[in-house]
C-alpha positions in Angstrom: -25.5 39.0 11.5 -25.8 35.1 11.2 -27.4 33.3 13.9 -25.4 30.4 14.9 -27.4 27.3 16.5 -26.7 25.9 20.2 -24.4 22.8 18.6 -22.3 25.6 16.3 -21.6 27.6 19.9 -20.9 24.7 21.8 -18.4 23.7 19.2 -17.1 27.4 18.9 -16.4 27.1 22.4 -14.3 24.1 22.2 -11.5 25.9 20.6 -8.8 28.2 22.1 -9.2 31.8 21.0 -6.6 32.8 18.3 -4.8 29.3 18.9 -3.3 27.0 16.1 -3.4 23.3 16.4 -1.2 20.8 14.9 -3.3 18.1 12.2 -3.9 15.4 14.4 -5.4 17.9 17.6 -7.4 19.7 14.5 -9.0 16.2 13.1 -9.8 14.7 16.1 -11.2 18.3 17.2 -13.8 18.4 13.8 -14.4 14.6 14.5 -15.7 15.3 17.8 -17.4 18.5 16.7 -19.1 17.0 13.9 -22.9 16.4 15.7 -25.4 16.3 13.1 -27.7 13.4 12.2 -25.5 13.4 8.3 -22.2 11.8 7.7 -20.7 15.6 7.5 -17.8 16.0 5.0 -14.5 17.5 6.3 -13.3 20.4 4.2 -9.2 22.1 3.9 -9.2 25.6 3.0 -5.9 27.3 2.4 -5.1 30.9 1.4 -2.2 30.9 -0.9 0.0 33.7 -1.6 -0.3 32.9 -5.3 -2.1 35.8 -7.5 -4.5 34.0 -9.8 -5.4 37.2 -12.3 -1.3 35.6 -13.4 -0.8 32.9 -15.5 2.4 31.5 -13.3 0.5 32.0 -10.2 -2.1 29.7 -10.9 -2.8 26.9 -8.9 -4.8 23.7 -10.2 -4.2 20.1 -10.2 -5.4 16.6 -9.2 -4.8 14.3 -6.0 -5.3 10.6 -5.6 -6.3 10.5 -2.1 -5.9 7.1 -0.2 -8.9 6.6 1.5 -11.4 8.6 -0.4 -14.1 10.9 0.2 -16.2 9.1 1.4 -18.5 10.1 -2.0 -20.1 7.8 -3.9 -18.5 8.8 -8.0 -20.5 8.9 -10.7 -18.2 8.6 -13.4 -19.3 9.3 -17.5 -16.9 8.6 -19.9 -17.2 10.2 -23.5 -15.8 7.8 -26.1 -16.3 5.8 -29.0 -16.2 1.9 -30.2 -14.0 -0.8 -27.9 -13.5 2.7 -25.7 -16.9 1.8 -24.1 -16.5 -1.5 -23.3 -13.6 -0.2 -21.3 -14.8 2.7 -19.5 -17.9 0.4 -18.4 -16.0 -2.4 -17.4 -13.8 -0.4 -15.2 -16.8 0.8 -13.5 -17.6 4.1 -14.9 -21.4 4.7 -14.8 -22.6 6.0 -18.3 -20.0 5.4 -21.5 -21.1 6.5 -25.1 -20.9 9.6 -27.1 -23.9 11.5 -29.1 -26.4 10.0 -26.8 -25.0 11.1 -23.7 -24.1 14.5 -25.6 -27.8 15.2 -26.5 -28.8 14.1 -22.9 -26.5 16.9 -21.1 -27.2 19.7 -23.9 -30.9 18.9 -22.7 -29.6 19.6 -19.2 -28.7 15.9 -17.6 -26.2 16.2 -15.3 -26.1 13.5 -13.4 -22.8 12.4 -12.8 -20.1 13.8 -10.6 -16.6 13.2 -13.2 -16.4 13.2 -16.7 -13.8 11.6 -18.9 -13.1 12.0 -22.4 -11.0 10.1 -25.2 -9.0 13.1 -27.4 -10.5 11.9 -30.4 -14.2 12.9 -28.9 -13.2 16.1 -28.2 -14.5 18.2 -30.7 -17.9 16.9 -30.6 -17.8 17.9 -26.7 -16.6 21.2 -27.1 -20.2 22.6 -27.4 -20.8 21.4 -24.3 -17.8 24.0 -22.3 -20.9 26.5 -21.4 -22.8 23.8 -20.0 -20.3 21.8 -18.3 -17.5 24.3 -17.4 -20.0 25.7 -15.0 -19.9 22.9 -13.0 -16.6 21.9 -13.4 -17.1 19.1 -15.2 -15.5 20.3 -18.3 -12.9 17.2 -19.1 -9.6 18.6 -19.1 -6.1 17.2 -20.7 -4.3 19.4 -17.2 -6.5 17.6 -15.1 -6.1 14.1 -16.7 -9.3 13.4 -17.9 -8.6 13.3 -21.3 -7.1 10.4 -22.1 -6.3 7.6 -24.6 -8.3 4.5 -24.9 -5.6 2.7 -23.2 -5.7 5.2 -19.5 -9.4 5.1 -19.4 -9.8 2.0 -16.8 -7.0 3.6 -14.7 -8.9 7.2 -15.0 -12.0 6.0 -14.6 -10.7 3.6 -11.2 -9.0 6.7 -9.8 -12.1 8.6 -10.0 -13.6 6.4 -7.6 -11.3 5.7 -5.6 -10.6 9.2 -4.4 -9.3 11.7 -7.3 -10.2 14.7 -6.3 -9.1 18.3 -8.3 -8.3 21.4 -6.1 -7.6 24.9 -8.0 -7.4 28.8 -6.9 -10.3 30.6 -6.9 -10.6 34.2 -7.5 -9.0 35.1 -4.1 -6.2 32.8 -3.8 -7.9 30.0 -2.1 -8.3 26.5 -2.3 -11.2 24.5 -1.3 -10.7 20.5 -0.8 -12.5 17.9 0.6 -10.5 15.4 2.5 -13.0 12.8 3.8 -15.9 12.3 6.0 -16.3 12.7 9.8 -16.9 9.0 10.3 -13.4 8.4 9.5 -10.8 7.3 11.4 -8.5 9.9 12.8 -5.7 8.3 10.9 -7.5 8.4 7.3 -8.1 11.6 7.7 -4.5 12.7 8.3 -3.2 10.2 5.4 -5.6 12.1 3.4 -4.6 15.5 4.5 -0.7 14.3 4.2 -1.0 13.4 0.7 -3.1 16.5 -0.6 -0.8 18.7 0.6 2.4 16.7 -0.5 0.8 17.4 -4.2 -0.5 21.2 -3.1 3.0 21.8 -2.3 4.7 19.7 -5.3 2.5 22.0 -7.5 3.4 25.7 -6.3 3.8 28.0 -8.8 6.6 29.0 -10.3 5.8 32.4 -10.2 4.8 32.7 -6.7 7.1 35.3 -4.5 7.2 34.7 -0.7 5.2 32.5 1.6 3.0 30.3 -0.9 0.8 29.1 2.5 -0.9 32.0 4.2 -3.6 30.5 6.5 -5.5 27.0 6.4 -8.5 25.9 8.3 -10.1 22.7 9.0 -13.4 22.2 9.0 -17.1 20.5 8.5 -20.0 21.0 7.0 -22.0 22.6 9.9 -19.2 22.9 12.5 -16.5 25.8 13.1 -13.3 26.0 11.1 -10.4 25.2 13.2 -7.1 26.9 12.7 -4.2 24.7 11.4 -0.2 25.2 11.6 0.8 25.9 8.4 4.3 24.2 9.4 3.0 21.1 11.0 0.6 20.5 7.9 3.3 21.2 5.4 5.7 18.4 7.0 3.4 15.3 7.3 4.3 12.4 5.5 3.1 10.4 3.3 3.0 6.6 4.3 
């Protein structure tokens, strides 16, 4: 059995056995909860309904949140000639193409999103074992792939709060909305928007209730229960 420290229990304790709580009781529950001497991130977990072993049951996509993470985005961009110029001007960290591509196959990884123009996209492809690992395989379903022209809007979005969310093996998504020193009211424009786009995705294919369960939590705190109903009718300002 885990052993939970004295600042877990007192946070356990906090919360109503069995009990649901609306988004804005939940946030301000985790803000409060969150005690540790690091800016603790604030995760949503949801259980789907979906099946992910079927093809129209999978869940994956890409969310523009409007405040954030709260991460700091290191953004690489694979291209090639004026492509550069671009992806560095628009603030991407690390632009180029057989340089960078030696520098991950000798296992660099330092960078957090990677983009990549089509027309790069064969001399990349060696790098799937590497980078799909870490998810950091660029993707055309995920938008980062994307003509010369997109790549300063990719490359801002990355930074300013693009986050991808996708099933794993047991029908559950994992996404951070933000940090605990954000204000109550980030956090729920956060939460409002994600699930605007969880829900906008749903599978075709999915039978029944596509939300099971969702939780709320932080890095070192509880999870706190969520109403599925309440969460799945915010709005998006």
């Amino acid at each position: 059995m885990v052993k939970r420290g004295k600042r877990y229990n007192a946070a356990l304790a906090s919360l109503e056995p069995d009990s649901v709580y609306s988004a804005q009781d939940a946030v301000s529950i985790v803000k409060k909860n969150a005690t540790s001497k690091f800016d603790e991130t604030i995760e949503l977990h949801l259980k789907t309904g979906a099946d992910p072993r079927h093809a129209d049951q999978m869940l994956r996509g890409i969310s523009i949140l409007p405040h954030g993470t709260g991460k700091n985005v290191r953004t690489l961009v694979f291209c090639e000639g004026d492509a550069i110029d671009i992806a560095l001007g628009a603030g991407a960290e690390y632009a180029g193409s057989d340089e960078l591509i030696s520098d991950v196959e000798g296992g660099w990884l330092e960078f957090d999103v990677s983009i990549a123009t089509p027309d790069i996209m064969g001399k990349i492809s060696k790098l799937g074992r590497i980078l799909g690992r870490k998810g950091l395989m660029p993707n055309p379903r995920t938008g980062t792939v994307v003509p010369p022209d997109d790549i300063a809007k990719a490359v801002e979005d990355s930074k300013r709060g693009r986050i991808e969310f996708k099933l794993d093996r047991n029908a559950i998504v994992h996404v951070p909305i933000g940090k605990a020193s954000f204000e109550e009211q980030k956090l729920i424009d956060n939460l409002a928007t994600l699930m605007d786009t969880l829900l906008r995705a749903k599978p075709s294919g999915v039978k029944g209730d596509f939300l099971k369960t969702a939780f709320l939590t932080t890095t070192m705190g509880p999870s706190v229960s969520l109403d599925i109903a309440d969460i799945s009718n915010l709005e998006v300002k």
